[in-house]
N, C-alpha and C positions, 0 to 999 in steps of 0.2 A: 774283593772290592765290594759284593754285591752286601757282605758281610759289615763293611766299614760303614755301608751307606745305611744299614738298618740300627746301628749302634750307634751312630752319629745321631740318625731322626730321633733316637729315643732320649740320646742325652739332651736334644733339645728340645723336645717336649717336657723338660723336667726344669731348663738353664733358660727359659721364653724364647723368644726370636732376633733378638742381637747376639746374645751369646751364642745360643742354637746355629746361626747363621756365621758369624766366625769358626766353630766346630768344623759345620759342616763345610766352610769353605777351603777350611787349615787341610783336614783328613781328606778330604775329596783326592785331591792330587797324590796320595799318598803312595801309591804305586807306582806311577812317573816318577816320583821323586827316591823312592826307594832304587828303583830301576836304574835312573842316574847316579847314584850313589857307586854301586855296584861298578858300574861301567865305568865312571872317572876313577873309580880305583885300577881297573884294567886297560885304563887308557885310550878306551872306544869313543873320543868324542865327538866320532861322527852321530854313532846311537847318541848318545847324551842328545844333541842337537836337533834330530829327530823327532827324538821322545818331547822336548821343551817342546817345538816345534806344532807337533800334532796333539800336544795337551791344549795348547794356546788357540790353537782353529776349532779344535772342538768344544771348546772352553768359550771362547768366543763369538764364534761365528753361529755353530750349529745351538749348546746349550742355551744363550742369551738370544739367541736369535728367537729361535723357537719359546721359547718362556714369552720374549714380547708381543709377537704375533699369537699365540695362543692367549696371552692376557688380553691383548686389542681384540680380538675376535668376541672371547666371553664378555668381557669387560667395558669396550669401549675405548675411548680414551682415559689413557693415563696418563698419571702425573707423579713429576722426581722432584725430590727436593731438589734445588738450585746449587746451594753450596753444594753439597755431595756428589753430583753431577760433574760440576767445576773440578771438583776434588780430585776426582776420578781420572776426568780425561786428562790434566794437571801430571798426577800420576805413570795414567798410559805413556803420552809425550816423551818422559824422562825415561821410562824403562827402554820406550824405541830408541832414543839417542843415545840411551846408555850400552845397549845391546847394539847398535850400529858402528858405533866410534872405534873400539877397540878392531873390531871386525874391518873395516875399512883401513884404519890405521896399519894392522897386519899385514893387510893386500899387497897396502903401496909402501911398504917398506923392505930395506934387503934383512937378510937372514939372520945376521951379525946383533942384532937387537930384536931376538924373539921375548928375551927376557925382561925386558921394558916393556915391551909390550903385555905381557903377562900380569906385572905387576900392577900399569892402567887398569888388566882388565877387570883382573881382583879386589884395583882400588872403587871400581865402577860400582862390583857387585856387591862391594860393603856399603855403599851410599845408598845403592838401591836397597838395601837389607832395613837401612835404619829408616826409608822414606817410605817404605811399608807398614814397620813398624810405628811409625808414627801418623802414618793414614788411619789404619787401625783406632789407633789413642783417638785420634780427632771422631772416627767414624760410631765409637761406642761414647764417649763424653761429651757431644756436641749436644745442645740442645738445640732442636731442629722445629720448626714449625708446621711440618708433616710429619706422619711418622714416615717409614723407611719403608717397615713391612707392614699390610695393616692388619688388626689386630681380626683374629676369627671369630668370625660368627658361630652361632652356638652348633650350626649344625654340618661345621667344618672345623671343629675344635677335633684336633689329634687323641685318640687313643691309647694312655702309655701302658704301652704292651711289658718292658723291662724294666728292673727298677739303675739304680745308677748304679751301682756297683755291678750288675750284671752286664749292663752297657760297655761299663770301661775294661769289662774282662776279658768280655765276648773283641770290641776295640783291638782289647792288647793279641787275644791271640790270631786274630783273622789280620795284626801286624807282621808276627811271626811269618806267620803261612807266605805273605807275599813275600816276606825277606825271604825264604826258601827259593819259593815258584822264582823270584829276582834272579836269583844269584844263578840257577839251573838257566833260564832264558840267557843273560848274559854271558855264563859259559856253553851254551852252544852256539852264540853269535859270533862270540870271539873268537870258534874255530872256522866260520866260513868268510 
């Protein structure tokens, strides 16, 4: 991971800070997401739920928590753009109801219709699949009246230590490595 996250900074120091910034937000999760992979092959989806579970708190609560409080502190007040903002929580809204509905639905239904409910849940996660994707489209083509990230000062301008192809190599094989490290964690889970 620590691996993902030095290949990432470097490809965005070379792709500026929207791009750099989707990179780094795509690959970040990329061990949870490997991790759940693994385990919905194995049927563990208590881990799967977990893992979402404890990427999304730390993801949320602790990483963005802490980034705004450290920016207010240095910084002062800040400031979002508006749409974006909107966008966002817009976004969040629908993932909770989308992630709620099927789950609820589950609870209070009898057994005889698991499979209905599955295919909700499925249908849920392809809407959410495309309402990302197209967050995305909005969040990198919008023209916006602030920028988003702002742009560095000369004497907080990054470093590029690797060039791209090293970045996406270094990427690909510290991928590998976790698909490995993945699959050994969740076959020792799946024997306790």
């Amino acid at each position: 991971a620590g691996l993902i996250g030095e290949a990432t900074e470097n490809l965005a120091a070379h792709t500026g800070p929207k791009i750099g910034g989707l990179i780094n937000a795509t690959l970040g999760n990329a061990a949870e997401l490997i991790i759940t992979l693994f385990a919905i092959q194995r049927g563990l989806l208590e881990l799967v739920k977990a893992s979402i579970t404890g990427s999304i708190i730390g993801n949320l609560l602790f990483v963005l928590g802490l980034s705004i409080l450290v920016g207010g502190v240095k910084n002062g007040v800040q400031q979002f753009d508006r749409r974006h903002t909107v966008n966002n929580t817009i976004l969040l809204a629908i993932a909770i109801v989308g992630l709620a509905i099927p789950s609820l639905f589950s609870h209070s239904t009898i057994n005889e219709i698991d499979a209905k409910v599955e295919i909700l849940s499925l249908s849920v996660a392809g809407v959410m699949i495309a309402l990302y994707g197209l967050g995305i489209f909005f969040s990198l083509k919008s023209k916006i009246s602030t920028p988003l990230i702002a742009e560095p000062s000369l004497d907080q301008t990054h470093i590029i230590h690797w060039s791209i192809s090293k970045a996406i190599i270094v990427l690909a094989l510290a991928t590998v490595g976790i698909v490995i490290m993945s699959e050994l964690l969740v076959g020792s889970v799946e024997h306790v």
